[in-house]
TIFIDO-364048 format. One record per residue: residue in three letters; x negated, y, z negated of N, C-alpha, C in turn. Coordinates in steps of 0.02 Angstrom, whole numbers, plus 50000, padded with zeros to 5 digits. Atoms other than C-alpha are relative to their C-alpha. Example, Ala and Ser with C-alpha at 12.3 -4.5 7.8 and 13.67 -1.06 7.14 Angstrom:
BEGIN
ALA499554994150000493854977549610499555006050000
SER500424994150003493164994749643500395005549963
//
This chain:
BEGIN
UNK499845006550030496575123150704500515001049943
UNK499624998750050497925119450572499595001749951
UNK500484997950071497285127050414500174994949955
UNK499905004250054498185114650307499464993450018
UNK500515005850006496785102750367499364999649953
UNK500864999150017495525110950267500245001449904
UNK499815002850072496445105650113499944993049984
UNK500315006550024496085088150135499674998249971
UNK500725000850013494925080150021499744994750022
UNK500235006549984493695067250072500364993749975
UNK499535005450037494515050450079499464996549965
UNK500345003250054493725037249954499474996950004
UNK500785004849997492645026350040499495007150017
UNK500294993450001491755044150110499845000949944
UNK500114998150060491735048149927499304995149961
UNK500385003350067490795032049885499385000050047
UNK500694999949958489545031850050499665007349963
UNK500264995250014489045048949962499554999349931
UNK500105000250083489015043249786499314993450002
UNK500545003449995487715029149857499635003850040
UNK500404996149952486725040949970499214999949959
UNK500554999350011485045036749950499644995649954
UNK500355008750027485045019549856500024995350036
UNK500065008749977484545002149907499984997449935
UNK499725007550051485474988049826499304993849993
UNK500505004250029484344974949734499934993450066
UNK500105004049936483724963749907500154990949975
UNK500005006950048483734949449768500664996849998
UNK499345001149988485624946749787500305002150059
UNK499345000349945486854943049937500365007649994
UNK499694993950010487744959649963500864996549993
UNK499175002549996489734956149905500495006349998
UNK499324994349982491184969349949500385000649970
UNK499454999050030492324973049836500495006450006
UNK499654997049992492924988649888500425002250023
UNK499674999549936493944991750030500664993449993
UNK499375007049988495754982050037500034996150077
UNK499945003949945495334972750197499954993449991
UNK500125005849993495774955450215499394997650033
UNK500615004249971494534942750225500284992750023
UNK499695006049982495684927450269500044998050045
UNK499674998749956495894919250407500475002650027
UNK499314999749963496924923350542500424994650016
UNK499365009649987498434907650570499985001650064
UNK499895003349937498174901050730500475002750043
UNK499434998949946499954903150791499965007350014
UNK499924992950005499794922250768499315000150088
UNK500625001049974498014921050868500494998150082
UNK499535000749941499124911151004500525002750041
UNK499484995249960500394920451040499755008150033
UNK500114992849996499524937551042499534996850106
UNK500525004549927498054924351193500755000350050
UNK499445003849962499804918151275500375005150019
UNK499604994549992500594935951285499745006150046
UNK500494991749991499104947751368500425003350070
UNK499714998849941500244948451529500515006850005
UNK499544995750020501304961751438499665004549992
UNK500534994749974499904972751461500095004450045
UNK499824996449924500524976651629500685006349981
UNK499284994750024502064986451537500005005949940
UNK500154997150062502244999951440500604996449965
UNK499625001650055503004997551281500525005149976
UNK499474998250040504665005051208499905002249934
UNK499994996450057504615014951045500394995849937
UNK499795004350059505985004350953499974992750038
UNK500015007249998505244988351018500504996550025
UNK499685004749973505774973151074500724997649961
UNK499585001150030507564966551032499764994149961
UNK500135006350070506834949950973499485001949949
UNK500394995950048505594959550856500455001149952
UNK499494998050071506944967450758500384997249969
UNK499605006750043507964952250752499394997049964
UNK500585003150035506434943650715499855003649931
UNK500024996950074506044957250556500624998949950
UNK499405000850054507894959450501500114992349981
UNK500085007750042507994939550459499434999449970
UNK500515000650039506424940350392500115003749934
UNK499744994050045507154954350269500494996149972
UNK499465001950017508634945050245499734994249947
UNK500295006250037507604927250198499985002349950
UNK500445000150054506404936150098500425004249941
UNK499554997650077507594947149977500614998250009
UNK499345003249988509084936250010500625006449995
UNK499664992949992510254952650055500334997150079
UNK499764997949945511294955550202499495002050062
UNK500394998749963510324954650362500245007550033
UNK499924993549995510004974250399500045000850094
UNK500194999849940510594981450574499324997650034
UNK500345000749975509374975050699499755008450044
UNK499964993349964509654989750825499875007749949
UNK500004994050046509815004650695499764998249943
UNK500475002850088509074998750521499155000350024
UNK500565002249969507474993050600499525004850065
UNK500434994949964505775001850677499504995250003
UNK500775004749986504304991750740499545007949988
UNK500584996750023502895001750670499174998550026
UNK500635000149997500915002550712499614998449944
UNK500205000750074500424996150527500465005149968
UNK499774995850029501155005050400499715007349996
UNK500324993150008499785018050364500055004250034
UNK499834992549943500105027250520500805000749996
UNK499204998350029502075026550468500085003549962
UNK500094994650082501825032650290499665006650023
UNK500104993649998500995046950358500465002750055
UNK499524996749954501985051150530500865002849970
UNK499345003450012503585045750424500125009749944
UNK500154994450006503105063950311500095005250043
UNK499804995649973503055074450440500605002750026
UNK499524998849978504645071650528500534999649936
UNK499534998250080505535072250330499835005349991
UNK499964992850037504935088950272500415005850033
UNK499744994949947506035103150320499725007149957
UNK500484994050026504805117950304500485006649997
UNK499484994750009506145131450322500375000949931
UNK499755000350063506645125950129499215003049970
UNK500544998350045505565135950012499694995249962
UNK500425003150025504055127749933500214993450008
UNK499695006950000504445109349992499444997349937
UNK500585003950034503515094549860500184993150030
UNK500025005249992503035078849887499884996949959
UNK499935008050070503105064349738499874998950025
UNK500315005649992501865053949728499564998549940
UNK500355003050076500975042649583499345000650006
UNK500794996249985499415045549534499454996649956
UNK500594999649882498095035849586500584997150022
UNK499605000449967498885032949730499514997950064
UNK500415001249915498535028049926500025005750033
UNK500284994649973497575041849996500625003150061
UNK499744996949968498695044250136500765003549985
UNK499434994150037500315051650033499855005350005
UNK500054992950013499455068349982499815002550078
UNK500114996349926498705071550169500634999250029
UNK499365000949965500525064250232500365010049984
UNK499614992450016501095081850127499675002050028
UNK500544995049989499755092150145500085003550072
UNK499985000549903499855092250348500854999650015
UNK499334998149985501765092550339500405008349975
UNK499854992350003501685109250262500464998949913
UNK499515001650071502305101950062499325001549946
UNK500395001350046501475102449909499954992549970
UNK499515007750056501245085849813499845002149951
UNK499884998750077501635084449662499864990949965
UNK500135005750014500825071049549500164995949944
UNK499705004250054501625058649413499444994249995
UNK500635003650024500105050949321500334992649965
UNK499835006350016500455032549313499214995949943
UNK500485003150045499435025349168500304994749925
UNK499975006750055499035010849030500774999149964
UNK499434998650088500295020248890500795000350021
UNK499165000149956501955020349024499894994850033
UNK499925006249959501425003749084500015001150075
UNK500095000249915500855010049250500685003250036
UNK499564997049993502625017049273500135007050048
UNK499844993849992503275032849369500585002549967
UNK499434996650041504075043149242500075006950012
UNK499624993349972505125055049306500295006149967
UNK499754998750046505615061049144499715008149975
UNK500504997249999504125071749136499915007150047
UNK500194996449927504415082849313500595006149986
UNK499874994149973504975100049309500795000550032
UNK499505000449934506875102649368500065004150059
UNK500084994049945506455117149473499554994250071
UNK500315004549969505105103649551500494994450051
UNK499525006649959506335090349584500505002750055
UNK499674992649973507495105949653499785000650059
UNK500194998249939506165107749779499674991650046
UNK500555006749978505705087749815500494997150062
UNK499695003749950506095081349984499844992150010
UNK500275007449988505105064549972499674999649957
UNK500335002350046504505053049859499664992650035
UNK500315008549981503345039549904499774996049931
UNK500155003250059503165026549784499694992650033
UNK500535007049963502025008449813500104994749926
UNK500045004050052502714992349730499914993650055
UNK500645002150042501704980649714499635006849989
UNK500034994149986500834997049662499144997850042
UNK500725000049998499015001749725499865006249943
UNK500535006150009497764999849633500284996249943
UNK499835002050047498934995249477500274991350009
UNK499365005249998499934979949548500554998949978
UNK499534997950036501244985549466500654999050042
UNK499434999949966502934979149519500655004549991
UNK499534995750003504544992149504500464993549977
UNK499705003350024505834986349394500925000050038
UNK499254998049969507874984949438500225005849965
UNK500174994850055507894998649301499965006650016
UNK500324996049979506645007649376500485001050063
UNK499885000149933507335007949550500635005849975
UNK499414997450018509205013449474499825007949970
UNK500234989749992508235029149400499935003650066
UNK500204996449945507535033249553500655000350035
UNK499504997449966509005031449660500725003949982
UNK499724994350038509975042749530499815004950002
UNK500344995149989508805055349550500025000850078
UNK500215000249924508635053349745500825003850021
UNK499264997749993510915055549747500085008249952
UNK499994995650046510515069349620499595007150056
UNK500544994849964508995080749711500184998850061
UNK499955001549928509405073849896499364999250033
UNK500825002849955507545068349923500064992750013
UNK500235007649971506985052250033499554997449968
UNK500765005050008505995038449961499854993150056
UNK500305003149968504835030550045499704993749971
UNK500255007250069504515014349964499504995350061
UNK500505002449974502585008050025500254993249961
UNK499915008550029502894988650009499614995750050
UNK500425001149976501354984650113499644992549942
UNK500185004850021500794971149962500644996749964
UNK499535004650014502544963049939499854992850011
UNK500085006350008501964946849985499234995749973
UNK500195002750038500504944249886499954999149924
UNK500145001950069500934936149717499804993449973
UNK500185004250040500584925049612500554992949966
UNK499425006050004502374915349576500404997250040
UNK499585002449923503324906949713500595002349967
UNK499435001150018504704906349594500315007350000
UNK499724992650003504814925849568499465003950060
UNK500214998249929504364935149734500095008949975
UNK499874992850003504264955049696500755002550018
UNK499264995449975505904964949692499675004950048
UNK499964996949937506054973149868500505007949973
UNK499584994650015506954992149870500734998550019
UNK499535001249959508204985249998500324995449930
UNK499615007750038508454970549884500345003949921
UNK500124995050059508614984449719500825003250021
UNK499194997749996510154993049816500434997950015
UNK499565005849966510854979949865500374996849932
UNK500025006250058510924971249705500595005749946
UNK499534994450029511534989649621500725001650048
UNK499504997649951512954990549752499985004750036
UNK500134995949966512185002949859499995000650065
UNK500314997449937511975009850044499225000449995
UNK500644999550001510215012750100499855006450001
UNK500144991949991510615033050091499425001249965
UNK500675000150033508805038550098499554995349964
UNK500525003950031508025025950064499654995350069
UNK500495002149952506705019650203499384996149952
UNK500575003750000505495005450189499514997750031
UNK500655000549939503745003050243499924993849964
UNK500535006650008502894985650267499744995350046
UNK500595003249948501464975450373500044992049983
UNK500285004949998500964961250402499165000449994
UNK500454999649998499304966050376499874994249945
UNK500095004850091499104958450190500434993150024
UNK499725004849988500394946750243499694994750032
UNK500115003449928499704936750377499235002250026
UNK500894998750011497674942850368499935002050069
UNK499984996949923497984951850552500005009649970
UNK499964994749991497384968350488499955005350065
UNK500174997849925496734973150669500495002150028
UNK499694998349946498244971050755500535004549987
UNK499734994250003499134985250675500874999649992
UNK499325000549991500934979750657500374999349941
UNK499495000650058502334982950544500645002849999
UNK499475000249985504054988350520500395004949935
UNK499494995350036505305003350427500394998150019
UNK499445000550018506825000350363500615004849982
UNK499574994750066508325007350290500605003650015
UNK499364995749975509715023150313499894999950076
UNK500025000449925509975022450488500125007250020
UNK499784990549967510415041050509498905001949996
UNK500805000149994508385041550459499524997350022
UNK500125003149976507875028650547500025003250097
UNK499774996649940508605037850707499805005950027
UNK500294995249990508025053450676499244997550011
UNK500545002050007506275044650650499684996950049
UNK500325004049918506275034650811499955007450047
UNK499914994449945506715051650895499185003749978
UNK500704998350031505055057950819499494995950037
UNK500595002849984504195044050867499814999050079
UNK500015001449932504595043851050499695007250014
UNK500324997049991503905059851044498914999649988
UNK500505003950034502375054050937499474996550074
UNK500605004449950501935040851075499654995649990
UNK500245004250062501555027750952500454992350020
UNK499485005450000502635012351031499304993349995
UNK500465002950010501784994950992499944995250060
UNK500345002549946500634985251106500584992650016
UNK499555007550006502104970151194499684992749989
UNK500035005749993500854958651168499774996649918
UNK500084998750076500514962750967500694996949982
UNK499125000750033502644962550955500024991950025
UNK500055008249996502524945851030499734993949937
UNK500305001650064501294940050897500285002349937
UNK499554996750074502214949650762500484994649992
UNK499425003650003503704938850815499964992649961
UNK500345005650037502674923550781499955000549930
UNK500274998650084502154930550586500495000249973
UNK499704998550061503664935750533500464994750000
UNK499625004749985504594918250595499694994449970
UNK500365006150032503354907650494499835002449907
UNK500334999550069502894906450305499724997449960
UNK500415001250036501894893250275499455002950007
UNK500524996350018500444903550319499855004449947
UNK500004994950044500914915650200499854997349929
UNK499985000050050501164905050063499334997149977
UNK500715003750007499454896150086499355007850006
UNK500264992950018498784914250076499914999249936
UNK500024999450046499484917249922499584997949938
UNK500525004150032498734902149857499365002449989
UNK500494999650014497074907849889499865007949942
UNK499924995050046497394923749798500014996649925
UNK499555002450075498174915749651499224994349962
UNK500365004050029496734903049619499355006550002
UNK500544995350021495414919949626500155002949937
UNK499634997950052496374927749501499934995849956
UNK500125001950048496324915249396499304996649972
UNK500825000850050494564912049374499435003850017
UNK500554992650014493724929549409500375002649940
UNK499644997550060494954936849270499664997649943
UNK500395001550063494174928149118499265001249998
UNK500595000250010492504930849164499915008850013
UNK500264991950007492674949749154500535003749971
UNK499564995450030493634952049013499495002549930
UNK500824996650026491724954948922499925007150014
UNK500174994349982491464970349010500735004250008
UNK499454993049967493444978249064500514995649962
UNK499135001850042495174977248984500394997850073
UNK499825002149932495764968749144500654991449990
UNK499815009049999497134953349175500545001350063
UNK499895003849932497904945649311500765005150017
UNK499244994549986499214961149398500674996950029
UNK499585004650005500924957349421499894996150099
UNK500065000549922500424957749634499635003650025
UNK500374996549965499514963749773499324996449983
UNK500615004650018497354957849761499295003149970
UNK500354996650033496864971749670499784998049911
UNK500285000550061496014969349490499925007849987
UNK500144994350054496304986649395499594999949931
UNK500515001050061494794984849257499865007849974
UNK500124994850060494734997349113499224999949982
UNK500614999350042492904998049065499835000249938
UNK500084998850073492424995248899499645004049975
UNK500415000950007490915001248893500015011149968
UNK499464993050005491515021848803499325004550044
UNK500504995549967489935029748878499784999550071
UNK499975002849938490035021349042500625002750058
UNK499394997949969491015031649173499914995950070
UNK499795003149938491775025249331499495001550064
UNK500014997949950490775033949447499164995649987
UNK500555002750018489005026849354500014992449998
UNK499835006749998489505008449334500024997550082
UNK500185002849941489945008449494499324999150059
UNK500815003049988488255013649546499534994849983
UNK500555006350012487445003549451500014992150026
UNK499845004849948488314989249524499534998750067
UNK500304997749922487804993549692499154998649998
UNK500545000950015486104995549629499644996249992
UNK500235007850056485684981049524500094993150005
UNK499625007249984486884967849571500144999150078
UNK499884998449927487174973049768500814998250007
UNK499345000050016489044973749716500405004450018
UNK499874993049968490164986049809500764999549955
UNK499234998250028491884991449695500025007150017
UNK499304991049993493055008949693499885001549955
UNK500014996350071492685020849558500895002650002
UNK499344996650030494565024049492500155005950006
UNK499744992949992494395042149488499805001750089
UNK499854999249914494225041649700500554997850014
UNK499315004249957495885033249707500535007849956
UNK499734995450051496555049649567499895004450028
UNK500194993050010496825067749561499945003349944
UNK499674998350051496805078049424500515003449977
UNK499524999249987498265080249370500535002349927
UNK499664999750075499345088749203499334996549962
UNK500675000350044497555087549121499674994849994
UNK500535006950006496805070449164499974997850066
UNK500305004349918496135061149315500154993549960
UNK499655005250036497215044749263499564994350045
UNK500105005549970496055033549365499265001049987
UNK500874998250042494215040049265500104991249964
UNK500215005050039493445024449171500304993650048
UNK499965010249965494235010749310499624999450038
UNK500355001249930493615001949438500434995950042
UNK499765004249967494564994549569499604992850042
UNK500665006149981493814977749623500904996750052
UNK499415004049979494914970849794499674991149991
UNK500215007449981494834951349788499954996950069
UNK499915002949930494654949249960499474996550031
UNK500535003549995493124942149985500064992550005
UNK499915005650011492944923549982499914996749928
UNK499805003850095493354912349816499055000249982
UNK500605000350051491424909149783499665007550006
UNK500534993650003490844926649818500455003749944
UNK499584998250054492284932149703499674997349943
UNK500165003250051491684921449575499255000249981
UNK500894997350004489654926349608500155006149970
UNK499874992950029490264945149594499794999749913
UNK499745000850064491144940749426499524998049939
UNK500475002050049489744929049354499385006449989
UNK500574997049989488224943049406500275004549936
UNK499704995450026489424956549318500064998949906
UNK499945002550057489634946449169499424998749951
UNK500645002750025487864940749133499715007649992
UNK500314996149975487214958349182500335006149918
UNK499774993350027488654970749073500184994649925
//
C-alpha cells in the first residue's frame, strides 16, 4: 500500500464520533446538528426536474469535459456572477464531481515529485482535504495559522523563503472555512505576486461564494481579483459547487476554472482518473447554474439565522455574524473551558452536536489556532437554530 496513507490523520467528524464514544445525549431534548456543513434546504424543484426529465442519459457514458451546454452554461454564470469577461467555454472550463473530489485529484496531478521536497500552502484550520490532497501527492504542507490578531488572514509574510522556493500549490478558501472570511483585492494582489514570484498554483476553494449576507456586495471571486488587477489566469484555477449553492449536496456537481494550459493538463488527468459526470446530473447542473432566484431565496434563509442566533450567544462566545459562508466561528469565553469539553458537554446536556475548533487545526509554529472554538454550521432549520442558541444560552 502507499505508505503516505499512513500519514493521514483521522478526519473530524471520526475525531468527534470518538470524542462522544460512550455518551448518551440528555433524551429530554430533540437532538439538533450543528456540525457537519451539509445543507438542510430544500432542493428547487426545477433542479429536481430536470435531473426526473433527464434519466434517459443513463444509457450513455459521459465525457470527461462534459457537455458543451454545461460549460456554456457555467462560463455565463461566471461572467453574471463576477461581471468579468465570459471565460473560454471549451478550455477555461471543467465540469467537476463536487469540488471536494477536485480539490483533492486537482493536487495530485500539480505536484511534480521529481523537484526536491515539494510544499503545499494551506491555512490553518482549514478543510481537511488540502493536507491529505499533499500528503498522498507526495508534498509536505506547510501551514499559515489564520487567526483573531491577522483578522483571519493568510500572511505570507511569515513563510520561510527557502519554503516558498519549494511551494508548488497553495490552496486558499474564500469565503474561508470555518472563519468566513472573505479575501481582500489586496490580499489577492499579494498572493498573485508571490504565485509570478515562486511559480506555484493556487487553488482558490470558492465552494461558499454564494452564501452571504448582502445582495448589494456578493464576495470577491479570484477570477474577478485578476481581472480587476489586469491579469491572465496564469496559475490560477478555481474550484466551486453548487452544493451550498443550490442545497443539491447529493448530486455531486461542480466546476474548475482558470489557466487553460492547467485546465488541459487537468482534464488529461482526469480522463485518466475516470471521474466524468453523470449526463443526467450535467443536465440538472444546467438548470442551477441558469437560475438565481433559488439562490437568492437561500441566502435569505441564511441571513435571517444569522441574525437572530448571533445575539443570543454572544453570553457564552466572542462570535458575530462572518463576512460569508453558514459557519458561526465562536471564541469561547469561558478561560477554563476547552473546545474539546464544551463540546461534550453540549452533546451531553443539551443533545447539541458542534465542531471542536482544534479538529478543523493542526499544530502549527507553536499553537493549534482553532483550540477554544467551536464551529456551529447553521444549517439546520431557523427554529432548531434558534432552540440550539436559546438551550446554549440559558445553560452556559
Amino acid at each position: 500500500m502507499n505508505p503516505n496513507l499512513n500519514l493521514l490523520q483521522p478526519y473530524p467528524f471520526q475525531r468527534l464520533r470518538d470524542l462522544f464514544k460512550g455518551i448518551t445525549p440528555n433524551p429530554d431534548f430533540k437532538a439538533i446538528n450543528l456540525s457537519i456543513g451539509e445543507p438542510k434546504h430544500a432542493t428547487p424543484q426545477l433542479i429536481k426536474d430536470a435531473l426526473v426529465n433527464n434519466l434517459a442519459g443513463l444509457a450513455n457514458y459521459p465525457t470527461t469535459i462534459g457537455s458543451n451546454e454545461l460549460r456554456e452554461a457555467i462560463s455565463a454564470w461566471i461572467s453574471r456572477r463576477y461581471t468579468i469577461p465570459a471565460p473560454n467555454a471549451e478550455r477555461a472550463i471543467l465540469p467537476v464531481n463536487g469540488s471536494r473530489e477536485a480539490l483533492f485529484a486537482f493536487a495530485q496531478a500539480v505536484i511534480d515529485q521529481s523537484k526536491p521536497a515539494p510544499v503545499v500552502i494551506s491555512p490553518n484550520p482549514f478543510y481537511q482535504i488540502y493536507e491529505g490532497a499533499a500528503l498522498l501527492a507526495g508534498a509536505s504542507p506547510y501551514f499559515i495559522n489564520t487567526i483573531p490578531q491577522n483578522n483571519h488572514e493568510m500572511d505570507f509574510s511569515s513563510v520561510p523563503a527557502d519554503v516558498l522556493a519549494r511551494t508548488q500549490l497553495v490552496y486558499v478558501c474564500s469565503p474561508g472555512n470555518p472563519s468566513g472570511k472573505v479575501m481582500s483585492l489586496a490580499q489577492w494582489k499579494t498572493m498573485f505576486e508571490l504565485s509570478d514570484k515562486y511559480g506555484f498554483v493556487i487553488a482558490a476553494d470558492e465552494c461558499y461564494s454564494e452564501i452571504y449576507f448582502d445582495e448589494a456586495h456578493p464576495p470577491l471571486g479570484a477570477l474577478q481579483a485578476a481581472h480587476q488587477l489586469g491579469r491572465n489566469y496564469k496559475n490560477l484555477v478555481v474550484f466551486s459547487s453548487l452544493s451550498k449553492r443550490s442545497n443539491v449536496p447529493g448530486m455531486r456537481s461542480g466546476f474548475v476554472a482558470g489557466d487553460e494550459k492547467i485546465i488541459e493538463a487537468f482534464t488529461l488527468y482526469r480522463t485518466y482518473h475516470g471521474c466524468a459526470m453523470n449526463p443526467a446530473v450535467q443536465t440538472a447542473s444546467i438548470a442551477a447554474w441558469k437560475d438565481e432566484q433559488h439562490v437568492i431565496e437561500n441566502r435569505t434563509q441564511y441571513a435571517a439565522k444569522f441574525k437572530d442566533v448571533t445575539p443570543l450567544l454572544t453570553d457564552t462566545f466572542e462570535v458575530s455574524v462572518p463576512d460569508a459562508a453558514f459557519y458561526l466561528w465562536a471564541k469561547i469565553k469561558q478561560a477554563n473551558l476547552s473546545d474539546t469539553e464544551l463540546a461534550t458537554q453540549l452533546y451531553r446536556d443539551l443533545n447539541i452536536t458542534v465542531l471542536p475548533g482544534s479538529f478543523l487545526a493542526r499544530e502549527a509554529h507553536g499553537i493549534n489556532p482553532g483550540e477554544n472554538f467551536i464551529r456551529m454550521a447553521l444549517v439546520a432549520s431557523y427554529d432548531e437554530c434558534i432552540e440550539a442558541a436559546n438551550r446554549i444560552r440559558q445553560n452556559y
